[in-house]
TORZA-35275 format. One record per residue (C-alpha): residue number from 0; x, y, z; residue in one letter. Coordinates in steps of 0.001 Angstrom, whole numbers, always signed. Each point is the difference from the previous one (the first is absolute). Layout:
! TORZA-35275
[node NUM; [X; Y; Z]; 'A']
...
! end
This chain:
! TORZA-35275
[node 0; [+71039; +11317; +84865]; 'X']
[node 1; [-2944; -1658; -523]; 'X']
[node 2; [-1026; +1528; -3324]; 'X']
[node 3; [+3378; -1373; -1596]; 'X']
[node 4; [-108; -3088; -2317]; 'X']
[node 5; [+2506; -2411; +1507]; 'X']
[node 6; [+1400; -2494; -2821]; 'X']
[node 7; [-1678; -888; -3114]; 'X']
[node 8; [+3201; -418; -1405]; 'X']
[node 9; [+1120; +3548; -305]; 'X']
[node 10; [-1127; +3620; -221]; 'X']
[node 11; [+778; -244; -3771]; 'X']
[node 12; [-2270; -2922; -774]; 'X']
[node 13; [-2777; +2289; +1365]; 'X']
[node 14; [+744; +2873; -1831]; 'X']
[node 15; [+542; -2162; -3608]; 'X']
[node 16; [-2017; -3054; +947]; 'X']
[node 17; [+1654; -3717; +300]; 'X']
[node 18; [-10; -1351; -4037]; 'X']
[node 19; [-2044; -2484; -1677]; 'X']
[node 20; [+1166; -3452; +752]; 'X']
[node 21; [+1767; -1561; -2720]; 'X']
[node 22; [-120; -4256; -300]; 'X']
[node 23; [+2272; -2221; +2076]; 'X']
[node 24; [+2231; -2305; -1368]; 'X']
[node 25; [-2620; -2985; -1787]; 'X']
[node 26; [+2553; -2966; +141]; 'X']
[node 27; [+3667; -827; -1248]; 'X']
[node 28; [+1642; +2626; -2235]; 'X']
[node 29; [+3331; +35; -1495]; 'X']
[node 30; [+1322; +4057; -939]; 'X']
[node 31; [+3488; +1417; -467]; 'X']
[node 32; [+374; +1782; +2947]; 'X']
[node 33; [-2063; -508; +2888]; 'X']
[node 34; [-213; +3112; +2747]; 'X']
[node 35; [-1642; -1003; +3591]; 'X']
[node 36; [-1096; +3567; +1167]; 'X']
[node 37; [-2070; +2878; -1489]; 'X']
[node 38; [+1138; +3235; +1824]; 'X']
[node 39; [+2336; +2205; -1503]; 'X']
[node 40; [+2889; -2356; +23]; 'X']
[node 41; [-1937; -2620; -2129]; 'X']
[node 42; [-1458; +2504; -2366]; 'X']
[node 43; [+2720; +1843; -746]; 'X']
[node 44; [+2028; -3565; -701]; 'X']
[node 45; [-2676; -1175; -2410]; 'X']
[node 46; [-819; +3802; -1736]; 'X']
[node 47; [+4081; +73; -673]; 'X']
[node 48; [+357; -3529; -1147]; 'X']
[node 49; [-2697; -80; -1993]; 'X']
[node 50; [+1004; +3472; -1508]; 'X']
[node 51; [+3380; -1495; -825]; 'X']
[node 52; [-832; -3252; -1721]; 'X']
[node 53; [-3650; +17; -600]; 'X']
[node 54; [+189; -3741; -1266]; 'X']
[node 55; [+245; -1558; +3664]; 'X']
[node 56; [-3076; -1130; +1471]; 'X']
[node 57; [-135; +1528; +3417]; 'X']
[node 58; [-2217; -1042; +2873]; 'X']
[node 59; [-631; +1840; +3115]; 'X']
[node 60; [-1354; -1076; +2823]; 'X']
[node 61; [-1695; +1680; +3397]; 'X']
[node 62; [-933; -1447; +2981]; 'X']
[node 63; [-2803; +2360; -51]; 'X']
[node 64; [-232; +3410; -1910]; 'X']
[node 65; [+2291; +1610; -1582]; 'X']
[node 66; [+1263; +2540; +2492]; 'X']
[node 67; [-1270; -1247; +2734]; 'X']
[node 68; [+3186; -160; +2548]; 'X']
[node 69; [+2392; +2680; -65]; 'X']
[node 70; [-1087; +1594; -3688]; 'X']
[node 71; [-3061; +1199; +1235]; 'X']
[node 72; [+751; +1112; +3491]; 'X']
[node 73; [+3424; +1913; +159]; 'X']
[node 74; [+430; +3401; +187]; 'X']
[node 75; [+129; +1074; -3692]; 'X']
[node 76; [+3716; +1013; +473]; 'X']
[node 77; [+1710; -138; -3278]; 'X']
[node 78; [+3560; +993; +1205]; 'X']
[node 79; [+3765; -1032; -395]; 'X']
[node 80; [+714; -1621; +3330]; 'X']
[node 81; [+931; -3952; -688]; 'X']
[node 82; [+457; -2090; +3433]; 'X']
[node 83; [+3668; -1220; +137]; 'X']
[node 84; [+2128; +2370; -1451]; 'X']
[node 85; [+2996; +751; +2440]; 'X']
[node 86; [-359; -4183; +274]; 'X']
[node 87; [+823; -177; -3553]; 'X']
[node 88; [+2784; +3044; -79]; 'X']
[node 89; [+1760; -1992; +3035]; 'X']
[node 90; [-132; -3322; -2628]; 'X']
[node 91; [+415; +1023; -3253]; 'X']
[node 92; [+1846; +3618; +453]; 'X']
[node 93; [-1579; +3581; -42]; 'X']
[node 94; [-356; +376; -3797]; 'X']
[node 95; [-1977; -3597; -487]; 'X']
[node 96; [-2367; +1851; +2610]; 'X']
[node 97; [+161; +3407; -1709]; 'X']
[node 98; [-1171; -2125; -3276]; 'X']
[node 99; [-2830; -1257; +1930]; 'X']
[node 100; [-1123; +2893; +1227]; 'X']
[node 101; [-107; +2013; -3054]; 'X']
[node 102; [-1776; -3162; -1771]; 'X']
[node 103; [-2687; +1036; +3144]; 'X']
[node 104; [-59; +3638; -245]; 'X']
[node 105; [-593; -705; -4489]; 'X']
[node 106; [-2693; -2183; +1496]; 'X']
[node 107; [-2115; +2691; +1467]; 'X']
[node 108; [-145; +1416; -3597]; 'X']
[node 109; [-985; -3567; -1966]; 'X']
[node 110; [-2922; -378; +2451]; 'X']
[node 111; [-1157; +3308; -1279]; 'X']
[node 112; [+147; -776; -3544]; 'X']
[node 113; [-1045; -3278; -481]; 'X']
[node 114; [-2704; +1144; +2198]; 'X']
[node 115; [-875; +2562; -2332]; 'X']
[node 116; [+935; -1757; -3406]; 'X']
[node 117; [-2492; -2594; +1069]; 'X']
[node 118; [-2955; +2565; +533]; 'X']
[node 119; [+136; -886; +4241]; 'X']
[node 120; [-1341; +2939; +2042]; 'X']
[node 121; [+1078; -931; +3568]; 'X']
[node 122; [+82; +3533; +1190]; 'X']
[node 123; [+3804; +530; -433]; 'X']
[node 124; [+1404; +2913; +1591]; 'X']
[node 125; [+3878; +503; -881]; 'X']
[node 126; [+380; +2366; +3050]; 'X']
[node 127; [+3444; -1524; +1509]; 'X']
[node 128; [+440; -1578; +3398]; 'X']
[node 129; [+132; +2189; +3212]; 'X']
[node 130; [+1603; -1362; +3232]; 'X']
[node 131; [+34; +2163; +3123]; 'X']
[node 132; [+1523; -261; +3285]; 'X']
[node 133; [-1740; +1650; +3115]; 'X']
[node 134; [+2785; -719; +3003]; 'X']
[node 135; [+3511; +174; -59]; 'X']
[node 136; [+693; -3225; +0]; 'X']
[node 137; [-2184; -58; -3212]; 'X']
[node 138; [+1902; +2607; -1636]; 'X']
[node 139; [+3219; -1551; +562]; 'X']
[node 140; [-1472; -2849; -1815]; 'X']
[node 141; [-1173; +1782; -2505]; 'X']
[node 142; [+3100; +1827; -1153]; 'X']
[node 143; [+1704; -3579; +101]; 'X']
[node 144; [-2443; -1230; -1994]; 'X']
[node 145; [+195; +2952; -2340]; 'X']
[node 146; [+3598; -85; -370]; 'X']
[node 147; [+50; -3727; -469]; 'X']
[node 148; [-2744; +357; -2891]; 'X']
[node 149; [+2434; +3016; -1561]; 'X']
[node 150; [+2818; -2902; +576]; 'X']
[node 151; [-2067; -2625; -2659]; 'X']
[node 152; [-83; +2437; -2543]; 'X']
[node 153; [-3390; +1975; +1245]; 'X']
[node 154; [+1085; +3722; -2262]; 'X']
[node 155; [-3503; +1280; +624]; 'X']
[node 156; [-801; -740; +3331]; 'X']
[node 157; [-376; +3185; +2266]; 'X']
[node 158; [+240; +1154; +4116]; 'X']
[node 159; [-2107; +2266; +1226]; 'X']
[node 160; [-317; +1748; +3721]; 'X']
[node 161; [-3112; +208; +1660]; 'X']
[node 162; [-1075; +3469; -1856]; 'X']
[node 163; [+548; -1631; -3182]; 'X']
[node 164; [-1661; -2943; +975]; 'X']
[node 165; [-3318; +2075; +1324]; 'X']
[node 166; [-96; +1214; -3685]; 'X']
[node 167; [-620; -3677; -1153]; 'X']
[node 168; [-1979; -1166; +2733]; 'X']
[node 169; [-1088; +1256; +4013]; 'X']
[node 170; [+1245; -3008; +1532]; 'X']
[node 171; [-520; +939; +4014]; 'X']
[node 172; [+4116; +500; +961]; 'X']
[node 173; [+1062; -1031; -2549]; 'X']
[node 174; [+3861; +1000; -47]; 'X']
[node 175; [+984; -1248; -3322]; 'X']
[node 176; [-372; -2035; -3033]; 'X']
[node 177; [+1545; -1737; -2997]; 'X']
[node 178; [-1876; -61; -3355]; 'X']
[node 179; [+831; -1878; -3117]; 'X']
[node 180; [-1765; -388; -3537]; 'X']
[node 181; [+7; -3121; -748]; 'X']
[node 182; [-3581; -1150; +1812]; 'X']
[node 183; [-3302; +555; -1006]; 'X']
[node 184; [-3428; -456; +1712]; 'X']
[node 185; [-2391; -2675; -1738]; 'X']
[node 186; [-3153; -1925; +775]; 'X']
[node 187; [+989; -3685; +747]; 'X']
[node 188; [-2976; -1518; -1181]; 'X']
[node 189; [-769; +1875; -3229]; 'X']
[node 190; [+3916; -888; -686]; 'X']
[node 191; [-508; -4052; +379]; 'X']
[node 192; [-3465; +335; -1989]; 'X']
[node 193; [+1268; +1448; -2738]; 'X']
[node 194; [+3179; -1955; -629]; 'X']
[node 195; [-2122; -3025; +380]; 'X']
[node 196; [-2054; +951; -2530]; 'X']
[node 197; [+2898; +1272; -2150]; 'X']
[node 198; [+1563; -4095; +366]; 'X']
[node 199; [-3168; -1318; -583]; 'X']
[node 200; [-264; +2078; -3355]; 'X']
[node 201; [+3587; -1339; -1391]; 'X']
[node 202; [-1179; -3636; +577]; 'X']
[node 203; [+1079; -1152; +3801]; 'X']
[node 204; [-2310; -2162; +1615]; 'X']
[node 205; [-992; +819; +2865]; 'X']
[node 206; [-1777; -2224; +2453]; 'X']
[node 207; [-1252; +1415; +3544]; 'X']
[node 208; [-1578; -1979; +3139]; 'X']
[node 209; [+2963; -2879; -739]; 'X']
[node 210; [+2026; -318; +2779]; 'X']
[node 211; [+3604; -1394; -225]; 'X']
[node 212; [+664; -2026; +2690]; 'X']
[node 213; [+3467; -1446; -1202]; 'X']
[node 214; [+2690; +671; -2545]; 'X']
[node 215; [+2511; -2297; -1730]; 'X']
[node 216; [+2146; +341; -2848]; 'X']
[node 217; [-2054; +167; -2927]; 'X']
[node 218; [-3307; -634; +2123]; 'X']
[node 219; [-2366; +2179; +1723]; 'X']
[node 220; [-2496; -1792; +1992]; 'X']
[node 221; [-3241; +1168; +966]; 'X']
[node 222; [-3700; -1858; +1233]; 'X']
[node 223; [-1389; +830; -3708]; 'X']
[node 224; [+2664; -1714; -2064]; 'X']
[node 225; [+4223; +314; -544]; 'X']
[node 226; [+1395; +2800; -2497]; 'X']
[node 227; [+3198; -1314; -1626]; 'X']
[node 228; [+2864; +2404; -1105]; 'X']
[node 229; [+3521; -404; -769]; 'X']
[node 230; [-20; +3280; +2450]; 'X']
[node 231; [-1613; +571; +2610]; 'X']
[node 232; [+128; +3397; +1204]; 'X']
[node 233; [-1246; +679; +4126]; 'X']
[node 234; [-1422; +3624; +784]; 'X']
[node 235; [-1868; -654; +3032]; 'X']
[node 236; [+2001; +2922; +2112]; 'X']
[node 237; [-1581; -231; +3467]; 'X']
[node 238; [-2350; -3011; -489]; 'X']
[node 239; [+3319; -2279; -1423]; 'X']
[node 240; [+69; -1600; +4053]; 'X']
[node 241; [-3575; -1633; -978]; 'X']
[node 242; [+1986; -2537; -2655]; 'X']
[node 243; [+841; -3025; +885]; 'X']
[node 244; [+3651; +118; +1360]; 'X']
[node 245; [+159; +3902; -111]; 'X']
[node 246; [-1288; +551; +3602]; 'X']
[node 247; [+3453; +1461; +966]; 'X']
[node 248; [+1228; +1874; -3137]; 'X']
[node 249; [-1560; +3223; +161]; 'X']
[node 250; [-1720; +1464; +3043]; 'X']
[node 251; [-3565; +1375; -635]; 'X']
[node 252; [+442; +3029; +1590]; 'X']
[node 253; [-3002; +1568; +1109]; 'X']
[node 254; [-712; +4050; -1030]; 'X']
[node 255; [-3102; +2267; +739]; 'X']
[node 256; [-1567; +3101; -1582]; 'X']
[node 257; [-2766; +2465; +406]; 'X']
[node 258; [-1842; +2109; -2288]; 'X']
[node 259; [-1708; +3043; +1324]; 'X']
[node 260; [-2999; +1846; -1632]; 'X']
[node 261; [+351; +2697; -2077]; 'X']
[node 262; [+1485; +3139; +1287]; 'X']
[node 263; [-1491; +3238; -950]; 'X']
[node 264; [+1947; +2451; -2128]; 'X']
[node 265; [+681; +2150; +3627]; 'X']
[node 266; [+1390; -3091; +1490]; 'X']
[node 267; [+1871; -561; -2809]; 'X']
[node 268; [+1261; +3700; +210]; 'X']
[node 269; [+1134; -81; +3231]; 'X']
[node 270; [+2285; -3466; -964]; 'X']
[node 271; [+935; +1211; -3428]; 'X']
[node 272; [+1727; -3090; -1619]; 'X']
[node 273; [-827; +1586; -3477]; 'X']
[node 274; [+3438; -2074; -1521]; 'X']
[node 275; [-2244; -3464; +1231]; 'X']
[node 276; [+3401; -1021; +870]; 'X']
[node 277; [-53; -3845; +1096]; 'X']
[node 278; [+478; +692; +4399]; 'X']
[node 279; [+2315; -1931; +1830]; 'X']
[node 280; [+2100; +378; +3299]; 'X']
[node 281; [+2930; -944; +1839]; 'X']
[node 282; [-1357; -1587; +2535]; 'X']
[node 283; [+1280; -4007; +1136]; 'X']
[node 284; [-3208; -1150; -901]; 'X']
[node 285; [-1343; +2375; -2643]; 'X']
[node 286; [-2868; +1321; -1479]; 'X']
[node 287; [-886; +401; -4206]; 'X']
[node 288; [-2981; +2226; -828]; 'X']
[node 289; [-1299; +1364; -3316]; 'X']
[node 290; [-2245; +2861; -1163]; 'X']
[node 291; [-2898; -1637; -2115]; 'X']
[node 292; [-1380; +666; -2813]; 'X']
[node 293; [-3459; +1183; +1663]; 'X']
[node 294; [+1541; +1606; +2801]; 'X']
[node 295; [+654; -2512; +2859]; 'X']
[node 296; [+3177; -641; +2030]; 'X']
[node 297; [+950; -3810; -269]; 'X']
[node 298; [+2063; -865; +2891]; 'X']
[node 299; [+2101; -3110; +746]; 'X']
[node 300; [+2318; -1686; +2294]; 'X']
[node 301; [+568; -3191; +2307]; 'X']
[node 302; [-2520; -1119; +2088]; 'X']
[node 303; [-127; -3494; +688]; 'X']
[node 304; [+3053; -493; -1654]; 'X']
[node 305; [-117; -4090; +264]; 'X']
[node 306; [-2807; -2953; +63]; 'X']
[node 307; [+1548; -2824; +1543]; 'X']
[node 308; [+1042; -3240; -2503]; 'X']
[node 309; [+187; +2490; -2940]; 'X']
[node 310; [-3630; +455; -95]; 'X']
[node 311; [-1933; +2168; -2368]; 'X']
[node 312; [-3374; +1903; +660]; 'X']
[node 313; [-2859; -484; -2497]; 'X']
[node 314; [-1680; +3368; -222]; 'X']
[node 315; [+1931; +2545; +1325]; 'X']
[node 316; [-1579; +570; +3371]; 'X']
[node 317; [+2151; +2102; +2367]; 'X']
[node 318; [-68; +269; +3663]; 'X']
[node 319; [-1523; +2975; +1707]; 'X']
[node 320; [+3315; +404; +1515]; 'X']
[node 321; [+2251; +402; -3049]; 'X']
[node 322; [-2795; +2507; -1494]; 'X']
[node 323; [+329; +2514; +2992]; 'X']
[node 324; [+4059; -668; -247]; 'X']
[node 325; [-740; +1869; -3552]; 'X']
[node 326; [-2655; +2146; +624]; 'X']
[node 327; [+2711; +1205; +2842]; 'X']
[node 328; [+2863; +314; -2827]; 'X']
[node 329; [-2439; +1619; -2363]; 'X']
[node 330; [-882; +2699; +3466]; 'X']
[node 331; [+3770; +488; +583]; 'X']
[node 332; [+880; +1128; -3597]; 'X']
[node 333; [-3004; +1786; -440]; 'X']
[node 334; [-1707; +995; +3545]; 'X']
[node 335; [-2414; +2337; -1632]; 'X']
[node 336; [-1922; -3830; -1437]; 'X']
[node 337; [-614; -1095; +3593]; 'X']
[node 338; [-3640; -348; -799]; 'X']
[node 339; [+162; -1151; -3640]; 'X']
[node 340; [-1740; -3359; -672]; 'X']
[node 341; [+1868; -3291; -662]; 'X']
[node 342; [-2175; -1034; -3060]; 'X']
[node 343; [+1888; -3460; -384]; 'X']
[node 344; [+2781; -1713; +1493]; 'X']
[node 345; [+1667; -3899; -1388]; 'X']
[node 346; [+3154; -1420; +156]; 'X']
[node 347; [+1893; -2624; -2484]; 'X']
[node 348; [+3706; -2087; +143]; 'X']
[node 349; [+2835; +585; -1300]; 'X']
[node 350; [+3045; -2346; -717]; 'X']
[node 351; [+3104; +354; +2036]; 'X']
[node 352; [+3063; -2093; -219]; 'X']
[node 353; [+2362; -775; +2599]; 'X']
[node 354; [+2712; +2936; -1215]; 'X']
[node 355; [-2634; +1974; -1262]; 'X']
[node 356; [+1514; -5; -3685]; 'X']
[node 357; [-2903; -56; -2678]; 'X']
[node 358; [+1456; -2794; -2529]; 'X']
[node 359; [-810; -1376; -3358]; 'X']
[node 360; [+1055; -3534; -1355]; 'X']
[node 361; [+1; -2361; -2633]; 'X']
[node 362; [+1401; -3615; +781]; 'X']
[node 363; [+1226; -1149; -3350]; 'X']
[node 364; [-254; -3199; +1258]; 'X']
[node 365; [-3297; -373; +1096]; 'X']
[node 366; [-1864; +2890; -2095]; 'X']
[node 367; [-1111; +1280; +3136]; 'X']
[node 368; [-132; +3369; +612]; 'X']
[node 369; [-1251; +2810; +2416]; 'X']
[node 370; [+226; +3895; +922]; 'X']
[node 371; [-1120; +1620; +2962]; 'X']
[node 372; [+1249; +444; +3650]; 'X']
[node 373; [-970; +4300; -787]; 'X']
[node 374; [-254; +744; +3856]; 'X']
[node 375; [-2549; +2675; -811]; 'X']
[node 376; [+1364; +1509; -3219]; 'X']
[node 377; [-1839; -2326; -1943]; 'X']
[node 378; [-1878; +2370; -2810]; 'X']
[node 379; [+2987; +814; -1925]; 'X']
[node 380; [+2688; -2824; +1425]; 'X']
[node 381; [-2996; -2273; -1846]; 'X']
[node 382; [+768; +1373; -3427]; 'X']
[node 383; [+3148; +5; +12]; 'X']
[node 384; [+253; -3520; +1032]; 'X']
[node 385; [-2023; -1307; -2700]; 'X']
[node 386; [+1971; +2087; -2432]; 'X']
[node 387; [+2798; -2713; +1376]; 'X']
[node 388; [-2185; -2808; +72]; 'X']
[node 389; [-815; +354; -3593]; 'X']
[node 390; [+3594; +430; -627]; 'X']
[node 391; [+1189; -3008; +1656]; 'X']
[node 392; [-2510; -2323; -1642]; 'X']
[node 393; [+928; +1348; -3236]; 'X']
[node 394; [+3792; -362; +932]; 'X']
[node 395; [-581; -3350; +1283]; 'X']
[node 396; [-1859; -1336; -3264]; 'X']
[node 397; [+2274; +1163; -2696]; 'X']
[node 398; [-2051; +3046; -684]; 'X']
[node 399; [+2106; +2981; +883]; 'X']
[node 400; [+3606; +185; +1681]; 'X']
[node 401; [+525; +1679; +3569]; 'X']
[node 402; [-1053; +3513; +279]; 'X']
[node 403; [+543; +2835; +2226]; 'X']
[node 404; [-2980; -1509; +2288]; 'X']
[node 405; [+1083; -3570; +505]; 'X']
[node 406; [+3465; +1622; +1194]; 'X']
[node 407; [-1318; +1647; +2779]; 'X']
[node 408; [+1152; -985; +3381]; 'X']
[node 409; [-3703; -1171; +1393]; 'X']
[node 410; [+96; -2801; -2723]; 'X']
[node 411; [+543; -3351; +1818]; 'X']
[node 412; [+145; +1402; +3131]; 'X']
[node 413; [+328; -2830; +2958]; 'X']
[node 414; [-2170; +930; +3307]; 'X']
[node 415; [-101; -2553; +2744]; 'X']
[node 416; [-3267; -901; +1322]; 'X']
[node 417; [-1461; +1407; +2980]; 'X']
[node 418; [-81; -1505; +3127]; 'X']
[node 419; [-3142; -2298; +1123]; 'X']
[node 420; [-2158; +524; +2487]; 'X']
[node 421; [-381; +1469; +2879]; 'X']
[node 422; [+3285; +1273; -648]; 'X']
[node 423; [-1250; +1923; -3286]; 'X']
[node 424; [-2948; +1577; +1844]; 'X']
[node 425; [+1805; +935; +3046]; 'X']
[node 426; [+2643; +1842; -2064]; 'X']
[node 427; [-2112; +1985; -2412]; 'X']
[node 428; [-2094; +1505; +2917]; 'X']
[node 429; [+2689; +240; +2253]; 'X']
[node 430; [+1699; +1887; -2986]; 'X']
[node 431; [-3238; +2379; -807]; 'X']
[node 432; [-697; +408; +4087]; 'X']
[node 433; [+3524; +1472; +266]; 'X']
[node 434; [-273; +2398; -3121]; 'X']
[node 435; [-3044; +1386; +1140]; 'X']
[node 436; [+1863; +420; +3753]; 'X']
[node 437; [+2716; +1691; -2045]; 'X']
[node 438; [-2573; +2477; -1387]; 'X']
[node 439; [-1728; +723; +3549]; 'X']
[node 440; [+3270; +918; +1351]; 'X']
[node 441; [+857; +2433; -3214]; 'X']
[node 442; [-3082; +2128; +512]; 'X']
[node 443; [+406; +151; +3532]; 'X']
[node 444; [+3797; +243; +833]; 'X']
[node 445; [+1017; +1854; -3175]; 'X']
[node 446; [+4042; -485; -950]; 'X']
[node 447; [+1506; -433; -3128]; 'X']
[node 448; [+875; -3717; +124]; 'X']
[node 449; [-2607; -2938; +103]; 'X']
[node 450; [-687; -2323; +3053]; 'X']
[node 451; [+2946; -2320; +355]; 'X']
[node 452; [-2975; -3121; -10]; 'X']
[node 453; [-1048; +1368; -3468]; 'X']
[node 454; [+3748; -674; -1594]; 'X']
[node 455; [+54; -2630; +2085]; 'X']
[node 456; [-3533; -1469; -1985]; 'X']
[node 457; [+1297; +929; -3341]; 'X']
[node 458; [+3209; -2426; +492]; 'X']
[node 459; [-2054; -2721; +1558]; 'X']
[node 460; [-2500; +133; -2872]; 'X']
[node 461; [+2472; -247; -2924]; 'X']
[node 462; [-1059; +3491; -1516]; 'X']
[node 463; [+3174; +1730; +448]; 'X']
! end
């Protein structure tokens, strides 16, 4: 444990290095379109925009780098899941869900292609997305989940047993699995580099180290100066608590990772994993993992799920406690790494609303706008909200009419706020205890349904 490298953002700013710094903001400005946020959400809104109608002046600003929140610390999981989805099928009717859904699974794709088109080498891997269950109560979920995928339209997703699922990958007891195409395996970092670079080439400002501290219509406010916009576009995902009157919007939910060495080509052999499938389970409170590109396993799940008052770490530190929590996930898929090193471990927020529905807006009214809410399926969910962003604004000001995008049933979404505190706190660990209660109880009493606490969590929470 000791040789691991404990923050410093992520694992992926040590591999790629963090970037130059660019200039903050040097006093009042006046742009187009103003975007508060440089992660993926930001970027993609300004890259889009600006491809669309390269006359507007568009200004970007980031609190401190781009990528430094959620961009550059996920676990470079481009996939089709989108946070909300049996929400939106309850409110709008199965096929206004269907629509979203395939706009996700087309997403997948675009990320790939611009990616390319724009000369980005972030290590993509379009291997699909593998999730396997390893107790019968996992397995039941899984072929729910399956057959509810299949339900929204999924043609090419596939089952597989535990032999077929040994083929793909030696997941200890593993019983079964469910594996669809549309995900790919990426490096965060080299991602939000690139497409920074790629908006900075088509003319967006871009100013860094410029924190926003509050938003109004047509205003963004920050110690350097105010940017005025007619729009005003937040992307602040898990850091949007930290503006003034915000605190309760979306909860900065707290998620960890580790990165091991290495493994040598017999290590490797004994795992197999040739597909680099994206790894997920069906656990309550799950793990995400990928194959990178020089031959590590990065490994993820909840640790510390909540910081009291919405608060937001600075470097990524993680507690010795949420490390070993991984290293013991990491041992239980794979007991034959039991002595492999932990060469970095960090952990980063992510936004959460209270119905855990991701959601993008534009308030005609106001010309304020926003996207986010991705509940961990932020990489591609980021795109494709942006892609809606940029059709909204250009809806809104006479440039283009509604399109397939701004009809989606995410658009002008209503979530209530969360509840203050202690309240908030108490629930989201009370919530995360249970879940990972739920899971004890799976391993060790196997059946085929899940604790009745765990359903009991999911109701309580809003996620179901």
């Amino acid at each position: 444990m000791s040789s691991t490298i404990n923050g410093g953002i992520s694992f992926w700013y040590t591999d790629h290095g963090t970037p130059a710094p660019r200039e903050p903001l040097p006093g009042d400005e006046s742009a187009d379109v103003c975007i508060v946020g440089g992660g993926y959400t930001g970027l993609w809104t300004a890259y889009y925009l600006k491809k669309a109608a390269p006359f507007l002046r568009i200004t970007v600003l980031e609190q401190k780098f781009c990528g430094y929140g959620a961009s550059g610390r996920n676990g470079g999981w481009l996939y089709n899941g989108i946070a909300g989805r049996d929400r939106y099928a309850r409110l709008h009717g199965r096929e206004a869900a269907v629509r979203l859904q395939e706009a996700m699974n087309d997403t997948v794709t675009e990320v790939i292609e611009t990616a390319r088109t724009e000369g980005i080498d972030a290590d993509i891997h379009h291997g699909g997305v593998l999730e396997v269950a390893y107790t019968p109560a996992q397995l039941a979920r899984l072929k729910e989940f399956h057959a509810a995928e299949l339900a929204y339209g999924e043609k090419e997703r596939t089952l597989h047993g535990a032999r077929e699922t040994a083929d793909r990958i030696r997941v200890a007891g593993a019983v079964g699995s469910t594996w669809t195409p549309h995900g790919a395996r990426l490096h965060p970092v080299k991602l939000v580099k690139g497409l920074a670079s790629a908006v900075e080439a088509l003319g967006v400002t871009i100013h860094e180290s410029t924190p926003v501290t509050e938003i109004k219509p047509k205003h963004a406010i920050t110690p350097y100066g105010t940017v005025r916009a007619p729009y005003i576009l937040r992307c602040t995902e898990g850091f949007t608590a930290s503006l003034k009157g915000q605190r309760r919007t979306w909860l900065p939910m707290n998620s960890s990772m580790i990165a091991t060495a290495p493994l040598s080509p017999a290590q490797w052999e004994s795992i197999g994993w040739e597909g680099r499938e994206t790894l997920g389970d069906m656990a309550h409170a799950y793990m995400y993992a990928q194959r990178t590109a020089d031959g590590r396993i990065a490994l993820g799940g909840r640790g510390v799920p909540y910081r009291y008052a919405s608060k937001t770490d600075n470097d990524g530190r993680t507690q010795p406690a949420t490390i070993e929590a991984l290293r013991e996930i990491l041992t239980r898929f794979f007991p034959q790494l039991a002595g492999v090193e932990v060469a970095h471990a960090w952990s980063g927020v992510l936004g959460v609303p209270r119905d855990w529905c991701a959601t993008v807006t534009l308030d005609r009214a106001t010309g304020l706008g926003w996207a986010g809410g991705y509940v961990g399926s932020g990489v591609a969910t980021a795109n494709l909200a942006a892609r809606t962003l940029r059709d909204l604004v250009q809806q809104d000001s006479g440039q283009a009419g509604p399109t397939d995008l701004t009809t989606l049933p995410w658009v002008n979404h209503k979530v209530r706020k969360w509840e203050p505190e202690p309240f908030r706190w108490i629930g989201v660990q009370g919530m995360y205890a249970t879940y990972r209660n739920a899971d004890r109880q799976e391993l060790t009493t196997p059946t085929a349904s899940a604790p009745r606490l765990a359903r009991i969590a999911d109701r309580l929470s809003g996620r179901h």
